[in-house]
C-alpha positions in Angstrom: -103.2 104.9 -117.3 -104.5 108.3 -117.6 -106.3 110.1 -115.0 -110.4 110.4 -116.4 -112.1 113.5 -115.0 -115.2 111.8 -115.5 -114.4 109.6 -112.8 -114.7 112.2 -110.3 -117.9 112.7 -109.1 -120.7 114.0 -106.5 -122.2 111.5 -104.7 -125.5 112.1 -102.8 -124.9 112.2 -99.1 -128.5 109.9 -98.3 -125.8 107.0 -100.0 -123.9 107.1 -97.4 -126.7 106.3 -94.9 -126.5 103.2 -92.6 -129.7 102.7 -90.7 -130.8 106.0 -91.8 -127.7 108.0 -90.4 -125.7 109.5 -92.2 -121.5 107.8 -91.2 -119.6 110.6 -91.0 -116.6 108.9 -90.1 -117.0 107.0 -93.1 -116.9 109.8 -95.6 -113.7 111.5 -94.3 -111.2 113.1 -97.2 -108.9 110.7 -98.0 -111.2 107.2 -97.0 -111.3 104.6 -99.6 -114.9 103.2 -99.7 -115.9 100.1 -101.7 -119.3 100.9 -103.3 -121.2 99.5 -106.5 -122.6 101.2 -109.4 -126.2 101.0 -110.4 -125.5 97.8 -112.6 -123.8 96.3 -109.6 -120.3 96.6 -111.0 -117.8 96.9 -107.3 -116.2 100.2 -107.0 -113.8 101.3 -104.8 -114.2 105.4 -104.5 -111.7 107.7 -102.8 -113.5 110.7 -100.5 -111.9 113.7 -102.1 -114.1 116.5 -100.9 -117.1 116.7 -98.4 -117.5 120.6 -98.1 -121.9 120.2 -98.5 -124.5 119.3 -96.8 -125.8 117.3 -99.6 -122.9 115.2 -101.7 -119.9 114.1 -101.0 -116.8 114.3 -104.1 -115.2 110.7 -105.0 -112.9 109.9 -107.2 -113.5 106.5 -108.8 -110.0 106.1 -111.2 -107.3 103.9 -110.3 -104.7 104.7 -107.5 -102.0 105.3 -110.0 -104.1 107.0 -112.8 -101.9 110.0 -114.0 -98.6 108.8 -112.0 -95.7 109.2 -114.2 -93.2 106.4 -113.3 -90.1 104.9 -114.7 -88.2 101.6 -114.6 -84.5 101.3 -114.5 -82.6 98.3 -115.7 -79.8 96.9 -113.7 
């Protein structure tokens, strides 16, 4: 599976508001946090980068997007 730039994006930091407060605990680099798209589709986004006041950077490919690995036989 290859890794899709697109899938890394800037999320809005109000998104990440639970009664109107911001969980900064919850948007620590390296959380996973499930989410949904607009259409409703589940998500599960990866906190890459939270350096703004405003958005947060997630990465919405799959864990082993990009990973080169290889099978041996015995």
């Amino acid at each position: 599976m290859e890794f899709d730039e697109n899938s890394v994006i800037k999320v809005p930091l109000q998104a990440f508001q639970i009664d109107g407060k911001v969980d900064y605990d919850l948007v620590k680099i390296g959380n996973k946090i499930p989410m949904q798209d607009s259409e409703g589709h589940r998500l599960t986004g990866l906190v890459k980068k939270y350096r703004t006041i405003d958005s947060v950077t997630m990465d919405f490919n799959h864990p082993l997007a990009g990973v080169i690995y290889s099978f041996q036989a015995k």
